[in-house]
VEXRO-903538 format. One record per residue (C-alpha): residue number from 1; z, y, x. Coordinates in nm, 2 decimals, padded with zeros to 4 digits, always signed. Each point is the difference from the previous one (the first is absolute). Layout:
BEGIN
- NUM;Z;Y;X
...
//
This chain:
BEGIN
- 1;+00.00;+00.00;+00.00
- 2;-00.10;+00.33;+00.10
- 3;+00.23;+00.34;-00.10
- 4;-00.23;+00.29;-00.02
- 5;+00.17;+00.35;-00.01
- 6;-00.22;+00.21;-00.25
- 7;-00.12;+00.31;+00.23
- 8;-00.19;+00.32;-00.12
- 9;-00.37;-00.05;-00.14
- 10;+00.06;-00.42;-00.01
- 11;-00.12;-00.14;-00.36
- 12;+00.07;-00.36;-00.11
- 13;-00.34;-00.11;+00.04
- 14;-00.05;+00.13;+00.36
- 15;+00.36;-00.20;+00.07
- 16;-00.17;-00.27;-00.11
- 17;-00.32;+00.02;+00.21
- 18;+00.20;+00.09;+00.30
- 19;+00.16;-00.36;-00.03
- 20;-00.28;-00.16;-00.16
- 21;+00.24;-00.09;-00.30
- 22;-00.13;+00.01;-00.39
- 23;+00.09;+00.31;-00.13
- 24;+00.16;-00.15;-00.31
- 25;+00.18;-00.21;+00.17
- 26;+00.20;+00.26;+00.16
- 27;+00.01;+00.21;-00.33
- 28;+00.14;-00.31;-00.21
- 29;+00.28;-00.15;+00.30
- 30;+00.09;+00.30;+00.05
- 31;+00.05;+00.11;-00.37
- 32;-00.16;+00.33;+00.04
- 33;-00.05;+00.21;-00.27
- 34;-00.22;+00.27;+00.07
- 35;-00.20;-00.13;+00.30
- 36;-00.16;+00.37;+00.00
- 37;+00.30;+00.13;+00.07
- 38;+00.15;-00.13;+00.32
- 39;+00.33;+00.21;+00.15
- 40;-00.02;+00.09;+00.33
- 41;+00.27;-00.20;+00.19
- 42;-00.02;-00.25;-00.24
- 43;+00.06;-00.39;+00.13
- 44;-00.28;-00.25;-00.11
- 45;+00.01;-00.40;+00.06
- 46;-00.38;-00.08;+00.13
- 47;+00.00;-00.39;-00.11
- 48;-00.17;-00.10;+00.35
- 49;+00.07;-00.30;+00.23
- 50;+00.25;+00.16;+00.27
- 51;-00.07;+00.37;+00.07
- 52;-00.12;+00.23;+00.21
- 53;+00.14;+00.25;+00.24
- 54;-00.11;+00.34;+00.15
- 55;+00.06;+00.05;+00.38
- 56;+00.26;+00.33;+00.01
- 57;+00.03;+00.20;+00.32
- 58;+00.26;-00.17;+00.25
- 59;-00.06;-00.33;-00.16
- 60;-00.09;-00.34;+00.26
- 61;-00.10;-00.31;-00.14
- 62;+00.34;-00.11;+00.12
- 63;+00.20;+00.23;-00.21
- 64;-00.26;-00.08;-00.29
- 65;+00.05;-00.35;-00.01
- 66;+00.37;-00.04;+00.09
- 67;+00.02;+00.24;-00.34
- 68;-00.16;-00.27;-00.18
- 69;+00.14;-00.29;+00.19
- 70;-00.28;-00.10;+00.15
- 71;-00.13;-00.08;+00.35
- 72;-00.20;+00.27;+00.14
- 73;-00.26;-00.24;+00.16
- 74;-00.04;-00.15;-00.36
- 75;-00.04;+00.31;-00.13
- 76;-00.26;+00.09;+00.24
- 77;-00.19;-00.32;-00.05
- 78;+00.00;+00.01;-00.39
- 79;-00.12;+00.36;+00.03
- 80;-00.28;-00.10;+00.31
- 81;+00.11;+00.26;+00.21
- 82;+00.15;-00.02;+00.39
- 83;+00.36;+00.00;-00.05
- 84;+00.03;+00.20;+00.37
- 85;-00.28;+00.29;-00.20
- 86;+00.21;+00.33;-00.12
- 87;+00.01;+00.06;-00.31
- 88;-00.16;+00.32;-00.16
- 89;+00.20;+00.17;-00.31
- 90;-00.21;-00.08;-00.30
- 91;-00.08;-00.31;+00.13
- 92;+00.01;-00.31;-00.34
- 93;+00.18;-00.32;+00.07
- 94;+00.01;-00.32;-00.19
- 95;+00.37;-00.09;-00.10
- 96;-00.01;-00.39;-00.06
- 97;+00.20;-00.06;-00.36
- 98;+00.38;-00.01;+00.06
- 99;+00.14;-00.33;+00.03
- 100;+00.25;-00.04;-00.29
- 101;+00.35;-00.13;-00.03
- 102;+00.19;-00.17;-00.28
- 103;+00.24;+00.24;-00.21
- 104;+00.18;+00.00;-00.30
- 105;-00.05;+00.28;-00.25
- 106;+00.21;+00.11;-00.31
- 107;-00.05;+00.31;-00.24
- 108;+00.22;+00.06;-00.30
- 109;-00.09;+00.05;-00.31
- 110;+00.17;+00.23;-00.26
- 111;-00.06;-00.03;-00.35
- 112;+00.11;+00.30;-00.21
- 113;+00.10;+00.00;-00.34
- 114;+00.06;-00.37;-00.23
- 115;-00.36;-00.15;+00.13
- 116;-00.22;-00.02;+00.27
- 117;-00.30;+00.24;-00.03
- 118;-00.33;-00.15;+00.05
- 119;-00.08;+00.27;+00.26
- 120;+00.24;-00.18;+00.19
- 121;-00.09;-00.33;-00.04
- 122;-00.30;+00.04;+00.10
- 123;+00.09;+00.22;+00.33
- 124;+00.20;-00.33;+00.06
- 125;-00.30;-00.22;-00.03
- 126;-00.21;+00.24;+00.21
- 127;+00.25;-00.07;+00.29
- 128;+00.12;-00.30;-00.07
- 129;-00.20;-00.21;+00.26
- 130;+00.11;+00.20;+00.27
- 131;+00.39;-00.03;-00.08
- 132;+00.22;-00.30;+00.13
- 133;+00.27;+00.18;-00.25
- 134;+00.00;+00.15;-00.35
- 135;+00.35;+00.18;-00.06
- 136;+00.13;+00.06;-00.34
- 137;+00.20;+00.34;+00.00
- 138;+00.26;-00.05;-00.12
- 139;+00.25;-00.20;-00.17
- 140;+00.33;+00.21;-00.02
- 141;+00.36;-00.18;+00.06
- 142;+00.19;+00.05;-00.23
- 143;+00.44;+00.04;+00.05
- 144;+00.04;-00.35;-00.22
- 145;-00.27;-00.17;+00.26
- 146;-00.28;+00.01;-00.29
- 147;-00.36;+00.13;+00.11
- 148;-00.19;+00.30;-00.22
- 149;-00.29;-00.15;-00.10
- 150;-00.29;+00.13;+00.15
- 151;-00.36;+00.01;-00.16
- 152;-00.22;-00.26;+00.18
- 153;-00.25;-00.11;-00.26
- 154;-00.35;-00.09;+00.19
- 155;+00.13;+00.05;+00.32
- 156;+00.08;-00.39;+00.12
- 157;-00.32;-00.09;-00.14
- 158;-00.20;+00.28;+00.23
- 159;+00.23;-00.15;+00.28
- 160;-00.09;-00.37;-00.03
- 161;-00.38;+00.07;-00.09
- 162;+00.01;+00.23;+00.39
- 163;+00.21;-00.26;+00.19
- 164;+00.28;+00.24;+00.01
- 165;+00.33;-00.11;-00.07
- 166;+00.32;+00.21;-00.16
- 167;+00.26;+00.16;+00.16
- 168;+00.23;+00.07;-00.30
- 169;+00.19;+00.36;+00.13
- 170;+00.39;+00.03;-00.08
- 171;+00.12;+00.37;+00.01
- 172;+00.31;+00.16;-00.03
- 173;-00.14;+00.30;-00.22
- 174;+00.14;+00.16;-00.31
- 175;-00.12;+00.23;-00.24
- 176;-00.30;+00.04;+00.28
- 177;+00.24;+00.08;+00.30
- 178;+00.13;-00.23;+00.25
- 179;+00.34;-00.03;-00.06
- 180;+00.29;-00.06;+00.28
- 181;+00.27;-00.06;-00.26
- 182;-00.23;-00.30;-00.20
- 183;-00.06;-00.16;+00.36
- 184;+00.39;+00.02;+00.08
- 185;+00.11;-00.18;-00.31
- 186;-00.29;-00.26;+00.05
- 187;+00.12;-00.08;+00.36
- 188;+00.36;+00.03;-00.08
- 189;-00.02;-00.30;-00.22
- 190;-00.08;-00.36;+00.10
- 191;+00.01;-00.09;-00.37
- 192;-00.26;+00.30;-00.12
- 193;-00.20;-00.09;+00.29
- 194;-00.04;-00.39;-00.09
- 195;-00.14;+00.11;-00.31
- 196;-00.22;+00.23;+00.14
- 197;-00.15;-00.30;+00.18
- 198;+00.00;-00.22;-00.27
- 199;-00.21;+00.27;-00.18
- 200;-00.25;+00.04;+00.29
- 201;-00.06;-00.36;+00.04
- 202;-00.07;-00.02;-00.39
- 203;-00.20;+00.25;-00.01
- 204;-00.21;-00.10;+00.29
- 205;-00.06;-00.31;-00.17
- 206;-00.09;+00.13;-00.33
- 207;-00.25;+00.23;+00.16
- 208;-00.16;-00.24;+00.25
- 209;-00.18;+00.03;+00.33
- 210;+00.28;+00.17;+00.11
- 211;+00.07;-00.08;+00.45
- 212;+00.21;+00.30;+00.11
- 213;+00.33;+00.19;-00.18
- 214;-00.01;+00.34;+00.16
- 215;+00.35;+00.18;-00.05
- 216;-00.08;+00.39;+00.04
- 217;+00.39;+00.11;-00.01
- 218;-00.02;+00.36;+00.10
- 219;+00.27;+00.36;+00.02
- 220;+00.27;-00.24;+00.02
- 221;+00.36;+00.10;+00.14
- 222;+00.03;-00.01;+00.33
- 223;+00.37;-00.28;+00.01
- 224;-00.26;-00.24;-00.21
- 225;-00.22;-00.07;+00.31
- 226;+00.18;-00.39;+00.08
- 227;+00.07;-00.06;-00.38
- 228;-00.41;+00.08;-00.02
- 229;-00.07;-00.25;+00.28
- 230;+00.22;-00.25;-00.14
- 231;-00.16;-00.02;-00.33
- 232;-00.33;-00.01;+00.15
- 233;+00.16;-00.34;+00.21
- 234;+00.08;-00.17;-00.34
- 235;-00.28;+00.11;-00.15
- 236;-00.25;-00.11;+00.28
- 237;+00.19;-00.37;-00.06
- 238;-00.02;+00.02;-00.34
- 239;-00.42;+00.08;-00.01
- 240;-00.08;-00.21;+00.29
- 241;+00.14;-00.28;-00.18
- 242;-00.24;+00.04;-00.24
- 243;-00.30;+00.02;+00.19
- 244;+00.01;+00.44;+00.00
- 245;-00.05;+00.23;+00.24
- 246;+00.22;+00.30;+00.06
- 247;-00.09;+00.34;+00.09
- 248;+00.15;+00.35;+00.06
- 249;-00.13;+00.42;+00.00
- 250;+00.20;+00.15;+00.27
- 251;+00.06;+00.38;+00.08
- 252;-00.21;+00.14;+00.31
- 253;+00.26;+00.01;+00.25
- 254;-00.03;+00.09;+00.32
- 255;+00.39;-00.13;+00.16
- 256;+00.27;-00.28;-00.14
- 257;+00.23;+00.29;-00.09
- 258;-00.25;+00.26;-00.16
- 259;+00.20;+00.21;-00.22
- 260;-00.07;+00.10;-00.40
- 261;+00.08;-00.23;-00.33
- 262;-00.39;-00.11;+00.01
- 263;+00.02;-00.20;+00.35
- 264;+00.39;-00.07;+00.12
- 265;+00.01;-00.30;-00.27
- 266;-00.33;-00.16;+00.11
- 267;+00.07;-00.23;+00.33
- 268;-00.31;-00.10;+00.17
- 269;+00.14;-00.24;+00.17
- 270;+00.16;-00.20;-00.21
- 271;-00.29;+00.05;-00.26
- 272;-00.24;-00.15;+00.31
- 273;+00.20;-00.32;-00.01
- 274;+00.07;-00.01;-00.35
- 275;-00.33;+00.02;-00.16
- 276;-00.33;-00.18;+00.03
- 277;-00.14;+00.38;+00.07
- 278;+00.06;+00.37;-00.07
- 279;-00.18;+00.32;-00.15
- 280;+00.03;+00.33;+00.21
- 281;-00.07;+00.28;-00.16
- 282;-00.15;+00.23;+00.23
- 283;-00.14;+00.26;-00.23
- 284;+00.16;+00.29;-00.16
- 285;+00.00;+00.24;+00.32
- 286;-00.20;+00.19;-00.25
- 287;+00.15;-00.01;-00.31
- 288;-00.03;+00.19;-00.34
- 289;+00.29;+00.21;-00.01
- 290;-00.02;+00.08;+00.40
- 291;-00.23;+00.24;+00.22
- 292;-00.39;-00.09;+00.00
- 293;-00.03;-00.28;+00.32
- 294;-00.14;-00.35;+00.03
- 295;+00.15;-00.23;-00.21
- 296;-00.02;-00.28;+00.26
- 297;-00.06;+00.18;+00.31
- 298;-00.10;-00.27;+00.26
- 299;+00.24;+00.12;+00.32
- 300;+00.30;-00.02;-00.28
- 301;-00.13;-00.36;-00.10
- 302;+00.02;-00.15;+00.32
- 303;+00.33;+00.14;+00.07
- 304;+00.18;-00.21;-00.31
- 305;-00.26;-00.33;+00.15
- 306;+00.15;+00.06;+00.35
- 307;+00.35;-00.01;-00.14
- 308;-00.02;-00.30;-00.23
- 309;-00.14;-00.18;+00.26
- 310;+00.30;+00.03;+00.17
- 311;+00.20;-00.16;-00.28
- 312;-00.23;-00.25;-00.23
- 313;-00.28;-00.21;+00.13
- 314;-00.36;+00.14;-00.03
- 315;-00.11;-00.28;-00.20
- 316;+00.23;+00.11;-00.24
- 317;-00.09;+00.36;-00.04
- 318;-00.26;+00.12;-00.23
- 319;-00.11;+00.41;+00.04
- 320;+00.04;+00.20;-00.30
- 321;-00.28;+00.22;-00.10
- 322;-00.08;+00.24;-00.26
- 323;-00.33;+00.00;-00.16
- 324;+00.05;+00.37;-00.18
- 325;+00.00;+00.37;+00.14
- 326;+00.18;+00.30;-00.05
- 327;-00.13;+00.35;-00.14
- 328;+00.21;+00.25;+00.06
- 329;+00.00;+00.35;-00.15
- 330;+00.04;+00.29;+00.28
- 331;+00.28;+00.16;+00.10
- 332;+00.21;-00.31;-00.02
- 333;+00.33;+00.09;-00.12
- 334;+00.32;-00.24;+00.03
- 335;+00.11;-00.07;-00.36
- 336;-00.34;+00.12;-00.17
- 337;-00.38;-00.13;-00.10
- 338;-00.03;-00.39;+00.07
- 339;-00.28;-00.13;+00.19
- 340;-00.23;-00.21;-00.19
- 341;-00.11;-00.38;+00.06
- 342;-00.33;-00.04;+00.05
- 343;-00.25;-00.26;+00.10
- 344;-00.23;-00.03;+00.34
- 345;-00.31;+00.02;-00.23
- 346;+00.17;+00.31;-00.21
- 347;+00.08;+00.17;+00.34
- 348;-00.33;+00.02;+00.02
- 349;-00.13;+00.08;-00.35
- 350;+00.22;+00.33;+00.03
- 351;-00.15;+00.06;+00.38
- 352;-00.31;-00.05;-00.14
- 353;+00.06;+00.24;-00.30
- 354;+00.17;+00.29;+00.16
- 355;-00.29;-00.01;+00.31
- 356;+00.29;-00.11;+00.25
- 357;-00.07;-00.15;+00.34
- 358;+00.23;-00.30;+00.10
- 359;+00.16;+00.02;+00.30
- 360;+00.18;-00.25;+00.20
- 361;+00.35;-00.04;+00.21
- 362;-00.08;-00.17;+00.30
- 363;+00.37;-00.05;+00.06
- 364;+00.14;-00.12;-00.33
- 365;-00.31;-00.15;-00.07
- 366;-00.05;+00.09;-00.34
- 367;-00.27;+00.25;-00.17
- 368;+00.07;+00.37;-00.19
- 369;-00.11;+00.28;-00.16
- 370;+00.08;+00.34;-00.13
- 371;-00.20;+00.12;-00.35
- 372;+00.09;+00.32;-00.24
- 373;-00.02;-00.12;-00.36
- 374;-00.12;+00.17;-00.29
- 375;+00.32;+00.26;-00.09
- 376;+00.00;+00.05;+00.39
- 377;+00.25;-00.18;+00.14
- 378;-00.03;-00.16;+00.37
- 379;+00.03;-00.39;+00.02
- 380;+00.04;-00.20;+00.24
- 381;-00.07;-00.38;+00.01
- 382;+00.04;-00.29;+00.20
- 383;-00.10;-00.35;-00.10
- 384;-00.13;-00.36;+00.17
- 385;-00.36;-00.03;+00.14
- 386;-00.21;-00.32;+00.13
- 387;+00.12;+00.12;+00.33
- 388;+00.39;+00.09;+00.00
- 389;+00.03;-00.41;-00.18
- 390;-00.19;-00.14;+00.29
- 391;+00.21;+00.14;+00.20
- 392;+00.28;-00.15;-00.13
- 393;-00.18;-00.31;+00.01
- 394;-00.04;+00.00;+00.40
- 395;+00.36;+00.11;-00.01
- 396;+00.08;-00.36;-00.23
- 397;-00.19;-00.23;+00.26
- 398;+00.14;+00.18;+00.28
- 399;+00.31;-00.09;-00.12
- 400;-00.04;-00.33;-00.15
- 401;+00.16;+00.07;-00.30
- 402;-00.03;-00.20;-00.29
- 403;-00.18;+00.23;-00.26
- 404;-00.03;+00.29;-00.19
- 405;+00.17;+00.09;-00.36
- 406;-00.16;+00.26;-00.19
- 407;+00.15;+00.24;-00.23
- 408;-00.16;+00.01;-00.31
- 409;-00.27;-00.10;-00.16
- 410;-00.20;+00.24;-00.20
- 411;-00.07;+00.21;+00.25
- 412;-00.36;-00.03;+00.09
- 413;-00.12;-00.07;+00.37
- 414;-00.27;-00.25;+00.02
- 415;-00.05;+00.07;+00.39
- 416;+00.32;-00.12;+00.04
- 417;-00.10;-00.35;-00.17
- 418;-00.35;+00.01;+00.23
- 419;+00.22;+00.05;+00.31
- 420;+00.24;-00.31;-00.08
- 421;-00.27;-00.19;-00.03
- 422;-00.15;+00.08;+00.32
- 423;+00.36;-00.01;+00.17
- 424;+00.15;-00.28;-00.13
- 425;-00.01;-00.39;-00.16
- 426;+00.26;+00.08;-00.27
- 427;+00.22;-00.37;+00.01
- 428;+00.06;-00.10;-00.40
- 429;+00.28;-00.15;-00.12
//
C-alpha cells in the first residue's frame, strides 16, 4: 500500500495515473466523496503491491532501507541500480510489500438507546473480517452483583458470520459516569462479587460466541487497588474454568505510583500476571473538555508502551487507539465550549468545506487544521490520517505487542481497515 499526501493541483485521476491504479478503485477504498474535491494535505491509501519512495536530500540507500527494514543491497537489486551509485533527491524506489505479523485486534461497540441501529450493524459487518475481537460496551455491575442489560440484538450474529468472536464488556458505570463508590462496594464483598460472576458466565452463555470477559473498572479509590487485583484473581479462576478468557482497560500510566483516582487503583503488574491480556488506553491527551492537541500523540503513546513493558509481558498488551477527532472552537477556554467528536472522513468533509489545508505534526505524528466557520469563529482540529495509524503500527511491531483495541465503532476511517490489512494477519478466535 502506497499513502499519498494530497498536494496542490493533484486530482484523483492523475493519483491514479501516477500509480497506474483504477481510478475508481481508489475513489470507492477510499470512501471518497467528492473525488473533485481533494484537500490539500489530505492522506490517500493507493491499493498497490508495496510502495514507492522519493529519494529526499541527505538520504543513502542505507538509511532508506534500514527505514524499511530492509538490506540496502536488496534494495538496490530490486530497484537495478549500483548500490555504491549516490542517490539524487527525487529519485523513485520500489518498496517491496511489508512482511506482516500476526495481531489481535478488538474494537467496541456501543449501542445507544434499547436496540442496536442498523447503521451500526452494518459498520460492524463492514469491519468485521479484520477484527479478532467484537466488544459489547457495556454491561453495567450493578451493587447486588446483577448486570444492566445491554441492547445486543444482531450483534453475535454479525460476529459469527465475520469470524469474530465476543468480548462481553463489564463496567463500573452509573447513570453514565464511572463511579468509585459502585466499584468499592463490588470489591468489598466476596458474596456481591460471586454473583456478579455467576451473572457474567450466564450471560455469556445465553449470548454465545463469547472468548474474552473484559472488566473495564475505572475512577476507582485509590485503598481499592489490591481488593481490585484480588477480584480479578478469583474471577480469572472462576472464567478460566469455564473455557473464558479474561481481559482488562488500564489507565495510561507512565510510573507504579502515578498519582490521581483514575490510575493509583489500576496495578499493571499484578494485572500482567492476572489476566490473559490488557487494554491500554492511550488516547485522551486530546480530549473534549481540554485545550485543542492530539488525541493520541505518538511520543505520549510510547511513553505508557515503554512503561508497561516494564511491568506486564508484551504479549499481553494491546495499544489503545481512538478512531475519532476533536474540533475545537478558538480561544479554548477551561470550563467553556466542548470539543466535538468527529470522524477521520468528517475531518475531512469540514477541510474540504471550509477550503482548509491539512497540515501535519511530524512529532506527534498526527494531522490538523485550523478553519473559521460560518458565524466567524476560528477552529481548530486534529483528527487520525492513513499516516499517523501507520505509525503506530511500526511502533506495534517494534514492540511486539500483541494488538491494537480501537475505540469505537461508528467513527468512519476506512484507511485505517486498508492499512490492517496490509500490516497484519488478524489471528481469529
Amino acid at each position: 500500500m502506497q499513502i499519498h499526501v494530497v498536494r496542490p493541483g493533484d486530482t484523483i485521476w492523475g493519483i491514479a495515473q501516477a500509480y497506474n491504479v483504477n481510478a475508481q478503485t481508489i475513489i470507492q477504498t477510499n470512501q471518497i466523496e467528492t473525488p473533485n474535491e481533494l484537500v490539500v494535505g489530505q492522506a490517500v491509501v493507493i491499493p498497490i503491491v508495496g510502495s514507492f519512495y522519493w529519494v529526499q536530500p541527505g538520504d543513502t540507500l542505507f538509511t532508506i532501507a534500514q527505514r524499511f527494514g530492509l538490506n540496502y543491497v536488496v534494495l538496490a537489486q530490486i530497484n537495478g541500480i549500483n548500490p555504491n551509485q549516490p542517490l539524487l533527491p527525487g529519485f523513485r524506489l520500489y518498496i517491496p510489500p511489508r512482511q506482516k505479523t500476526n495481531t489481535e485486534v478488538n474494537i467496541y461497540i456501543e449501542p445507544t438507546g434499547d436496540t442496536v441501529s442498523q447503521q451500526l450493524l452494518d459498520s460492524a459487518r463492514e469491519v468485521g473480517r479484520h477484527l479478532t475481537y467484537l466488544a459489547t460496551f457495556s454491561y453495567q455491575a450493578r451493587r447486588d452483583g446483577s448486570l444492566v442489560p445491554m441492547p445486543i440484538q444482531g450483534i453475535p450474529e454479525v460476529a459469527q458470520t465475520s469470524g469474530a468472536s465476543l468480548m462481553l464488556v463489564v463496567t463500573n458505570l452509573e447513570n453514565g459516569q464511572f463511579s468509585g463508590e459502585l466499584g468499592r462496594d463490588i470489591l468489598q464483598s466476596s458474596a456481591v462479587q460471586e454473583v456478579l460472576l455467576d451473572n457474567i458466565i450466564d450471560e455469556a452463555k445465553r449470548i454465545g460466541g463469547v472468548s474474552d470477559i473484559h472488566f473495564d473498572f475505572e475512577f476507582l479509590p485509590p485503598d481499592q487497588r489490591e481488593a481490585y487485583n484480588n477480584f480479578l484473581r478469583k474471577a480469572a479462576e472462576r472464567l478460566h474454568a469455564e473455557g473464558l478468557l479474561i481481559s482488562s482497560a488500564l489507565a495510561p500510566k507512565l510510573s507504579r505510583e502515578q498519582a490521581g483516582q483514575w490510575y493509583e487503583a489500576h496495578d499493571y503488574r499484578a494485572h500482567g500476571e492476572i489476566v490473559d491480556f490488557v487494554v491500554l488506553m492511550t488516547y485522551e491527551w486530546g480530549y473534549s473538555g481540554g485545550p485543542p492537541m492530539p488525541v493520541s500523540p505518538i511520543t505520549e503513546v510510547e511513553k505508557v508502551l515503554n512503561y508497561a513493558l516494564t511491568e506486564i509481558p508484551k504479549e499481553k498488551i494491546m495499544m489503545g487507539q481512538n478512531l475519532y477527532g476533536y474540533d475545537w472552537t478558538l480561544p479554548y477556554v477551561e470550563g467553556g465550549k466542548y470539543a466535538r467528536a468527529i470522524s477521520p472522513q468528517q475531518a475531512i468533509a469540514i477541510a474540504r468545506d471550509h477550503q482548509a489545508e491539512i497540515q501535519y505534526d511530524y512529532i506527534a505524528q498526527a494531522p490538523y487544521f485550523y478553519y473559521v466557520d460560518d458565524e466567524g469563529n476560528r477552529h481548530e482540529v486534529w483528527f487520525e490520517d492513513a499516516r499517523s495509524i501507520q505509525a503506530k503500527f511500526d511502533l506495534m511491531k517494534r514492540l511486539n505487542l500483541r494488538g491494537i483495541s480501537y475505540w469505537k465503532l461508528s467513527f468512519s476511517f476506512p484507511q485505517n481497515w486498508l492499512l490492517i490489512q496490509d500490516n497484519f494477519n488478524v489471528v481469529k478466535r
